[in-house]
C-alpha positions in Angstrom: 101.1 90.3 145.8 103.4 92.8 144.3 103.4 90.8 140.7 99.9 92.0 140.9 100.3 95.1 141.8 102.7 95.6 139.1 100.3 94.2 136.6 97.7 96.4 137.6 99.5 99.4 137.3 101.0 98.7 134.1 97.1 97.5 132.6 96.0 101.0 134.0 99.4 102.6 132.2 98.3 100.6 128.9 94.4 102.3 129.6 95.3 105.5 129.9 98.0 106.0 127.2 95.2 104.5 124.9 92.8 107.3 125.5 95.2 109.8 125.0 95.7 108.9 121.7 91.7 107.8 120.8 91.2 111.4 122.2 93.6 112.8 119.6 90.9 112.3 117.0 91.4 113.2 113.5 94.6 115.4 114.5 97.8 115.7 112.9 99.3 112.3 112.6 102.8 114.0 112.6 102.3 115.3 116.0 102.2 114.0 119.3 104.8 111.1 118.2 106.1 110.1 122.1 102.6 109.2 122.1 101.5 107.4 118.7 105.0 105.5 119.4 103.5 104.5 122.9 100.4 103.2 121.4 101.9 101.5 118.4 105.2 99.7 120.4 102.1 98.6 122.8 99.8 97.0 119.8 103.2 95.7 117.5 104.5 94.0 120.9 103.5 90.2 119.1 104.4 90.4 116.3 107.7 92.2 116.2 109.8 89.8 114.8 107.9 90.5 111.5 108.1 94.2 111.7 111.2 96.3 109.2 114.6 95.5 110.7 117.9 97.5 109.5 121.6 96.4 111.3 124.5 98.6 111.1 128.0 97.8 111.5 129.8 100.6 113.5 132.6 99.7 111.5 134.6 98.3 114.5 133.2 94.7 114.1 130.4 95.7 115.8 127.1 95.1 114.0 123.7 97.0 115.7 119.8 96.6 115.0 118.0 99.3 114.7 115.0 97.9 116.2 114.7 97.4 120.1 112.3 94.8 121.9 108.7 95.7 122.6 107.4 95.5 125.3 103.9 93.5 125.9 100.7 95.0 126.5 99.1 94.0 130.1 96.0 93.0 129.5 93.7 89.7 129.4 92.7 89.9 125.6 95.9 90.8 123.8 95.0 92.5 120.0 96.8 90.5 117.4 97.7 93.0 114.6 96.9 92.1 111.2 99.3 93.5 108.1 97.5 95.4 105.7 100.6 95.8 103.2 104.3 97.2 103.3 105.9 99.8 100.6 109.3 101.1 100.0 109.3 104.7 99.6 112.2 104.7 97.7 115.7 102.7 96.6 118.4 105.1 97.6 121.1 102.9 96.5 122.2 99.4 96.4 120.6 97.7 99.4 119.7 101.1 101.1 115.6 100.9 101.2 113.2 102.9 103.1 109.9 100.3 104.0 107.0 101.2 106.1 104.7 97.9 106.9 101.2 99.0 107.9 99.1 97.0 110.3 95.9 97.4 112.0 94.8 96.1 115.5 91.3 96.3 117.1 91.4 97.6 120.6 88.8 96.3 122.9 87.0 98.0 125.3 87.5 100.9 123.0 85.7 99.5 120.1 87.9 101.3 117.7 90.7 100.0 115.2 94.2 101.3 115.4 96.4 101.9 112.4 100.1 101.8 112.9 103.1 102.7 110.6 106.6 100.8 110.9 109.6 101.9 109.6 113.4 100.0 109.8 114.9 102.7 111.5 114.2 106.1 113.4 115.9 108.2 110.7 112.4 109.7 109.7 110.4 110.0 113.1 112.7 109.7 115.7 110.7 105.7 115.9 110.4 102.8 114.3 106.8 102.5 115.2 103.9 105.0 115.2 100.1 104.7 115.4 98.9 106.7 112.9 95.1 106.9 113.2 92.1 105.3 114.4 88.7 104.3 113.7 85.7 103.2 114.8 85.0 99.5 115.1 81.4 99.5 112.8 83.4 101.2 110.1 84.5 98.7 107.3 88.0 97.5 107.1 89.2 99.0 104.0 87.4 102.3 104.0 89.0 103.3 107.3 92.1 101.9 107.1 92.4 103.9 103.4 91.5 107.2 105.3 94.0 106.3 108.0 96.6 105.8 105.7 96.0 108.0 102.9 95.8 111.5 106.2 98.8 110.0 106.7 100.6 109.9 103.2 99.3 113.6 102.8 100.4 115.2 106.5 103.7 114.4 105.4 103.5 116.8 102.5 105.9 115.0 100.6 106.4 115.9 96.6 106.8 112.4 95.7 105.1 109.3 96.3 106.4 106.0 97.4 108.4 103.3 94.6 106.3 100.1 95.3 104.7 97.8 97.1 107.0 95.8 98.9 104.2 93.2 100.1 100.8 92.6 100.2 98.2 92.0 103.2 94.7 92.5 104.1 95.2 95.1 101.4 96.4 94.1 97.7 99.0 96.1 95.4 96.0 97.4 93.2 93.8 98.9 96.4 97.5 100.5 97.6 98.2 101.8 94.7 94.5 103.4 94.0 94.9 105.0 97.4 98.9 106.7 96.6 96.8 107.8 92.9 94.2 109.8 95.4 97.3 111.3 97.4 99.6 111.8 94.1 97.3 111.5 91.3 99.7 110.7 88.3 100.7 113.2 86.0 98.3 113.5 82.6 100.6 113.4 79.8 98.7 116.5 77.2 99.6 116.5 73.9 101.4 120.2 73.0 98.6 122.0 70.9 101.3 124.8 69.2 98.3 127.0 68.4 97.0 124.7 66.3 93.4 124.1 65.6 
């Protein structure tokens, strides 16, 4: 009787931490991170041996992963997250790399896709997981998973974009790359007119 009990409450702890963050909206992906990390380590939960790993060696023979377990989602119909594609935002030195993997998981019952952002390590966020938008199921695939991502590429107000595509998904190099040219458009080389006419 208690194993039920326990499965109850967490199913109803799974419920309402999803409405918090489908009642977020279009906010600020940047804020409300305790809870975008909720979400996300809820959705990632089966497939987190694929998710951006980083180990550490403490230097005293010790050797640490930066990633802890997830833990599973209580519910009957489990979402399976599908990857839409992985980048490195930069190489800043030999080995040292900075991914973020991008999946997206329908919810049901809510009706409403779920975008998440991983990272190898909590240097950035304070997480290695955060779900960083939403939207509605009828919507098509691409479209909102580009607005999802894209909000997200431009709260950050970074000057620079990301290196590369690290790996593909649902979502090729070419479409990825389009989307970081509507955040960052490149730079239009002018030729130098000197006054000349």
């Amino acid at each position: 009787m208690e194993r039920g009990l326990t499965m109850e409450k967490n199913t109803m702890t799974d419920h309402n931490v999803l409405e918090q963050f489908f009642a977020l909206g279009e906010s600020d992906p940047t804020d409300h991170l305790e809870l975008r990390n909720a979400v996300a380590i809820r959705l990632l939960a089966p497939i987190q041996g694929r998710l951006p790993q980083c180990g550490v060696s403490d230097g005293k023979g010790h050797f640490h992963l930066t990633r802890a377990g997830l833990p599973r989602i209580a519910a009957e119909v489990v979402p399976l997250p599908q990857r839409l594609f992985m980048i490195n935002w930069a190489d800043s030195g030999p080995g040292i790399s900075w991914p973020e993997d991008y999946y997206v998981a329908f919810v049901p019952g809510f009706e409403h896709f779920v975008v998440t952002a991983s990272m190898d390590s909590p240097d950035c966020w304070g997480f290695t997981d955060l779900a960083i938008g939403s939207f509605a199921g009828d919507v098509p695939l691409k479209a909102g998973a580009r607005a999802v991502i894209t909000g997200w590429w431009s709260a950050q107000h970074g000057e620079y974009p990301w290196a590369y595509v690290w790996g593909e998904g649902l979502i090729s190099q070419e479409i990825a790359d389009g989307w970081r040219d509507e955040v960052w458009p490149p730079d239009v080389v002018e030729e130098d007119d000197f006054g000349e006419d």
